[in-house]
VEXVEX-829767 format. One line per 3 residues: their letters; for each residue x, y, z of C-alpha. Coordinates in Angstrom, 1 decimal, decimal comma. Example, Ala and Ser with C-alpha at 12.3 -4.5 7.8 and 13.67 -1.06 7.14 Angstrom:
// residues 2
AS = 12,3 -4,5 7,8; 13,7 -1,1 7,1
This chain:
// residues 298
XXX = 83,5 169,9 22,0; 84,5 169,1 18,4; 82,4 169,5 15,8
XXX = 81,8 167,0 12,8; 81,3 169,1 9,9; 81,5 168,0 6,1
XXX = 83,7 169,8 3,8; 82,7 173,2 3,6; 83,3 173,2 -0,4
XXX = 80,9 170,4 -0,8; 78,4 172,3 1,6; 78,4 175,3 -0,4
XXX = 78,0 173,4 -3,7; 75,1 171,8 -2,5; 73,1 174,8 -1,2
XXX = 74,2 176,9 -4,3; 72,7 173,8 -6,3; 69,8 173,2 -4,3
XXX = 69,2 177,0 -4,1; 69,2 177,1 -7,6; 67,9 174,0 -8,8
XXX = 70,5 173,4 -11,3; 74,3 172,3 -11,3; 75,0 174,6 -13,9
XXX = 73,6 177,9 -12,2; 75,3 176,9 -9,0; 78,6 176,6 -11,3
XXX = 78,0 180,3 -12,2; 77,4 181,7 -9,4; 80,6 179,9 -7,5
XXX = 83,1 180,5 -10,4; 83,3 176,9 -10,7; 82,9 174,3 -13,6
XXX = 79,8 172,3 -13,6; 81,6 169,3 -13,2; 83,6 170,3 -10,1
XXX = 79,3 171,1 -8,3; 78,6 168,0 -9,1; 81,7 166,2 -7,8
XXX = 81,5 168,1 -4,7; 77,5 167,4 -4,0; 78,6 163,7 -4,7
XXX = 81,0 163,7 -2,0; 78,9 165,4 0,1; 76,4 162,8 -0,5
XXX = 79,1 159,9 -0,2; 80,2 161,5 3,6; 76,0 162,0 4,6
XXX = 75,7 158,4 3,2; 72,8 159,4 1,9; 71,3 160,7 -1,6
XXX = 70,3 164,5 -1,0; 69,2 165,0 -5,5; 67,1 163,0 -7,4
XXX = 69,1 163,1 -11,1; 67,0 161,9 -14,0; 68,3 163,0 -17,2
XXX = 69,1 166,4 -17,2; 66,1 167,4 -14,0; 67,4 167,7 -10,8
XXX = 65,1 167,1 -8,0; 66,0 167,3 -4,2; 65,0 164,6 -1,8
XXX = 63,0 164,8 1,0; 66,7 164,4 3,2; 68,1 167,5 0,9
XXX = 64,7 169,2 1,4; 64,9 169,3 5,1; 68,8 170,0 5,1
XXX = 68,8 173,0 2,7; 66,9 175,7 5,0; 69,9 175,1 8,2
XXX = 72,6 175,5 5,3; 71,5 178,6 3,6; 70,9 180,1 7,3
XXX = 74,4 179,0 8,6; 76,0 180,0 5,7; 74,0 183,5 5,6
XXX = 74,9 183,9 9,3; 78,8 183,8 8,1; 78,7 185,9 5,4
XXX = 77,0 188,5 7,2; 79,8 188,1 10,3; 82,2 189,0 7,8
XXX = 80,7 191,8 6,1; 80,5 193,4 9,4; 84,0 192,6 10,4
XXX = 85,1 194,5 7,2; 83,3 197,5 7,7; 84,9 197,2 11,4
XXX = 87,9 197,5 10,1; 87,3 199,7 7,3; 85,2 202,0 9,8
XXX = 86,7 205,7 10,6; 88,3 208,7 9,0; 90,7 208,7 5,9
XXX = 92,4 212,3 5,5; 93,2 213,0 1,9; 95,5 216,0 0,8
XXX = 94,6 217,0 -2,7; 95,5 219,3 -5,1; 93,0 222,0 -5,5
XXX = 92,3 221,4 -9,0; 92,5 217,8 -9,3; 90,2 218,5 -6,3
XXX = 87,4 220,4 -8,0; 87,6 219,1 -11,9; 87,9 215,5 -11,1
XXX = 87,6 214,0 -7,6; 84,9 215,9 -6,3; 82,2 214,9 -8,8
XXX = 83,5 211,2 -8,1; 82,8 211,3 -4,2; 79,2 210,4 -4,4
XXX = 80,2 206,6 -5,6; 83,3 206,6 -3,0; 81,1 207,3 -0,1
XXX = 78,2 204,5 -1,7; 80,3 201,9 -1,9; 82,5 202,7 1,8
XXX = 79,6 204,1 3,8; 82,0 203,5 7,1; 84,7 205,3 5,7
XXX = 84,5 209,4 6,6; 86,6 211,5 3,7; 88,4 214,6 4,8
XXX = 89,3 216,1 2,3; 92,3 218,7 2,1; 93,2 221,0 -0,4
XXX = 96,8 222,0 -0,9; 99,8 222,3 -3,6; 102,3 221,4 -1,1
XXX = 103,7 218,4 -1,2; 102,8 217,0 2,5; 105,5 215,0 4,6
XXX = 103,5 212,7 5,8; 105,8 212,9 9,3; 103,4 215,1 11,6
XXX = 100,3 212,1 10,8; 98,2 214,9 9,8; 96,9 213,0 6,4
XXX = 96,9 209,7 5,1; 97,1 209,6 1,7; 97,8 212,6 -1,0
XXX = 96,9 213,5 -4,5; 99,5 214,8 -6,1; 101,6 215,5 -9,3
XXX = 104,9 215,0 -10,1; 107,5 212,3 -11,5; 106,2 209,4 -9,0
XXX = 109,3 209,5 -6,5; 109,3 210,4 -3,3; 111,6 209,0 -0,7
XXX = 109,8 206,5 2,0; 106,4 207,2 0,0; 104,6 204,7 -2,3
XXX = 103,4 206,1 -5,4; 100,7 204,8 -7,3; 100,2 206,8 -10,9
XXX = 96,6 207,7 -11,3; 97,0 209,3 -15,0; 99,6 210,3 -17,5
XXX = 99,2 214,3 -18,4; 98,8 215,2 -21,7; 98,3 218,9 -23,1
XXX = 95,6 220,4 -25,8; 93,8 223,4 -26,4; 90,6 223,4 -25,2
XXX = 87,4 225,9 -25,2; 83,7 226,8 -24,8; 81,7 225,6 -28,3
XXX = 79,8 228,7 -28,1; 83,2 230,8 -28,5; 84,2 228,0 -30,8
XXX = 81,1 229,0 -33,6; 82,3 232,3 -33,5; 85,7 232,1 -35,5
XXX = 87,3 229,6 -37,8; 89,4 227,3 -35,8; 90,7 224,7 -38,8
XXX = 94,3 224,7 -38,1; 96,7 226,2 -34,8; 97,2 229,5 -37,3
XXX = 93,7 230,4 -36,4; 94,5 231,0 -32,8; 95,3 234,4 -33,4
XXX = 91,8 235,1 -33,2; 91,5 234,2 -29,7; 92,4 235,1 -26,0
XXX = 94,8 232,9 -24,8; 94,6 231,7 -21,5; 97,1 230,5 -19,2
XXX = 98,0 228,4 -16,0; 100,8 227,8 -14,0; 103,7 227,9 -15,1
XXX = 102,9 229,6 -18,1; 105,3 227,4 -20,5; 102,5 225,3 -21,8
XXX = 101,2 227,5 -24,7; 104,6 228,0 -25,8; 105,5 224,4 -25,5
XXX = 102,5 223,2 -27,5; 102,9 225,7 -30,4; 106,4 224,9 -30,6
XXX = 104,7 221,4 -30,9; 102,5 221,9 -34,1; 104,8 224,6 -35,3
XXX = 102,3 227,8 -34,9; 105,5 230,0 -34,3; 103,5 232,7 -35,7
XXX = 101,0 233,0 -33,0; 101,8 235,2 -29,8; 102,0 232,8 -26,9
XXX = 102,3 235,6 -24,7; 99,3 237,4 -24,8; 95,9 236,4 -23,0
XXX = 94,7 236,1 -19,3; 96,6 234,4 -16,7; 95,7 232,0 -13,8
XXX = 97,1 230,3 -10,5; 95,2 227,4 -10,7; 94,2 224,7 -13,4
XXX = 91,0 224,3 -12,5; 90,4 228,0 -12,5; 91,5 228,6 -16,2
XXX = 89,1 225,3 -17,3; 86,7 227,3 -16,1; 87,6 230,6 -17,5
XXX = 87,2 228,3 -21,1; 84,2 226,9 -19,9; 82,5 230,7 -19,7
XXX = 83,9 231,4 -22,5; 87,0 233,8 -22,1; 88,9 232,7 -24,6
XXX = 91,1 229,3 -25,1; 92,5 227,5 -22,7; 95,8 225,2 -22,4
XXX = 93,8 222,4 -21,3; 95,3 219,3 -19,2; 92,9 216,7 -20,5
XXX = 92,5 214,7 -17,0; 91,1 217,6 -15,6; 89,2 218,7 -18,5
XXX = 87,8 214,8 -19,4; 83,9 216,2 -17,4; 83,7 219,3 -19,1
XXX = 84,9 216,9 -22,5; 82,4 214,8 -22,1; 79,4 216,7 -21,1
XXX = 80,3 219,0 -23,8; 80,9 222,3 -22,1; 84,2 222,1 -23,7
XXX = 85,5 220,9 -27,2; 88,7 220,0 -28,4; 89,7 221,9 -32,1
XXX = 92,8 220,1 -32,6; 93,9 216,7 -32,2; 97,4 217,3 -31,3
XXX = 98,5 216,7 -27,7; 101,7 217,3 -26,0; 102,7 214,6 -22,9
XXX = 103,4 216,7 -19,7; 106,3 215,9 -17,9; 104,6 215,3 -14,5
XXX = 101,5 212,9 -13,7; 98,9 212,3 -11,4; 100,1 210,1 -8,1
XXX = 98,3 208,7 -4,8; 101,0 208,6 -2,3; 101,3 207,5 1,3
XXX = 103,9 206,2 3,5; 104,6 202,5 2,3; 104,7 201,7 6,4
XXX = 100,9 202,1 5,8; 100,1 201,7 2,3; 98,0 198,0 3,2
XXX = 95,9 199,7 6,2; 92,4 198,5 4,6; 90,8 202,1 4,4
XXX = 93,9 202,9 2,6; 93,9 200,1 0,2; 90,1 200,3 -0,5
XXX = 90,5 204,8 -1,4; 93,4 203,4 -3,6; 91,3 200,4 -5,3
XXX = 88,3 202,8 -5,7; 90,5 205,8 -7,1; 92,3 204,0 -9,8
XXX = 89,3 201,9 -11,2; 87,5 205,8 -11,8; 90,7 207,0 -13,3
XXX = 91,0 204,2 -15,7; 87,2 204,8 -16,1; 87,7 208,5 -16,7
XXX = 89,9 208,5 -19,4; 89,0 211,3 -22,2; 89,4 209,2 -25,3
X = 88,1 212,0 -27,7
């Protein structure tokens, strides 16, 4: 049996105006101009053949025939947006495996899950940690975190963050020595990541040639020398990506302005046969709206 429906742009106009009791509020909430609610309501009206508002001046009034149409509107159209909210969370529904770096892992995306999981209840995380560069061919992941120059073959490559380098430490450890210009780091413990260029490279930056880039604690693992600054072991080569939190909340400071652009940045990567996959493409939305959030801008 067919059905003899109005426009569904003049419905919608109507119960947002009616709803509302105001053209322009309807116009608001429907991205719309105010004109274009009124147009449609009179069209509506024109294919009724029947007045649904009483207009005098700049009051809107319904009638008693809009009155007794509004309620089976606002249900319908209630009833269809709640069918599609729960065909999206149908499809978005199940696991997405994520292979991670460790430290980008601990020091950024980890603090971040709480709003992931708020706003994709239906979507389970696993969540992998690894510094090798996964394949993608044996279907154990979905998606990975990883850093580099942004190409790899058969894989799209979305950049998360540019990497930029700066000494970074505690502000306890900070009050006890003068720290003014990059001479002063002689009176500290370096301390160092993988690979263990970045001191040099910086210095060579600013010109400290003087200071002895060798010396000073070493670690594997980015997030593990943050933290060694953080507990104040001395000062460390910071990638300020990974160190925005600690920036921000304070539990680390930044003594010199000068940075120094790493070569390799931040990438989501997965197979571009199944880059549009809708739990893929909401984890990619929701990641790179938090790293443009998460900028440290200090």
């Amino acid at each position: 049996m067919s059905r003899r429906l109005p426009p569904l742009n003049a419905i919608r106009a109507f119960e947002a105006a009616a709803r509302h009791g105001s053209f322009t509020k309807a116009a608001v909430e429907l991205y719309v101009t105010q004109g274009a609610v009124s147009h449609q309501v009179k069209l509506l009206e024109q294919w009724l053949g029947l007045p649904l508002f009483e207009r005098f001046g700049h009051s809107l009034t319904l009638t008693a025939q809009g009155r007794s149409y509004l309620p089976a509107l606002s249900k319908a159209l209630d009833a269809v947006a709640s069918a599609t909210e729960r065909l999206g969370a149908d499809v978005l529904a199940g696991p997405l495996r994520v292979t991670v770096l460790p430290s980008l892992a601990s020091k950024w995306l980890m603090p971040r899950l709480g709003a992931f999981q708020t706003q994709y209840p239906e979507i389970d995380l696993h969540i992998s940690t690894s510094a090798e560069l996964h394949d993608f061919s044996a279907d154990a992941f979905d998606v990975g975190i990883r850093s580099g120059l942004g190409r790899w073959a058969g894989l799209r490559a979305d950049l998360i963050a540019h990497e930029a380098l700066t000494p970074v430490l505690s502000p306890k450890l900070a009050a006890t020595h003068a720290l003014q210009v990059p001479a002063d780091l002689a009176s500290f413990t370096l301390l160092h990541d993988q690979p263990r260029d970045l001191w040099p490279r910086w210095l060579n930056r600013v010109g400290a040639h003087e200071i002895n880039a060798a010396q000073g604690l070493s670690f594997s693992d980015a997030a593990l020398v943050l933290q060694a600054a953080v507990d104040g072991h001395g000062i460390a080569m910071g990638r300020v990506f990974l160190a925005a939190n600690d920036l921000a909340a304070g539990r680390l400071v930044q003594p010199f302005p000068q940075t120094l652009a790493n070569d390799f940045s931040y990438w989501l990567v997965c197979p571009k046969s199944t880059a549009a996959k809708p739990r893929i493409a909401a984890f990619r939305t929701w990641l790179l709206a938090e790293a443009g959030a998460s900028a440290w801008t200090g």
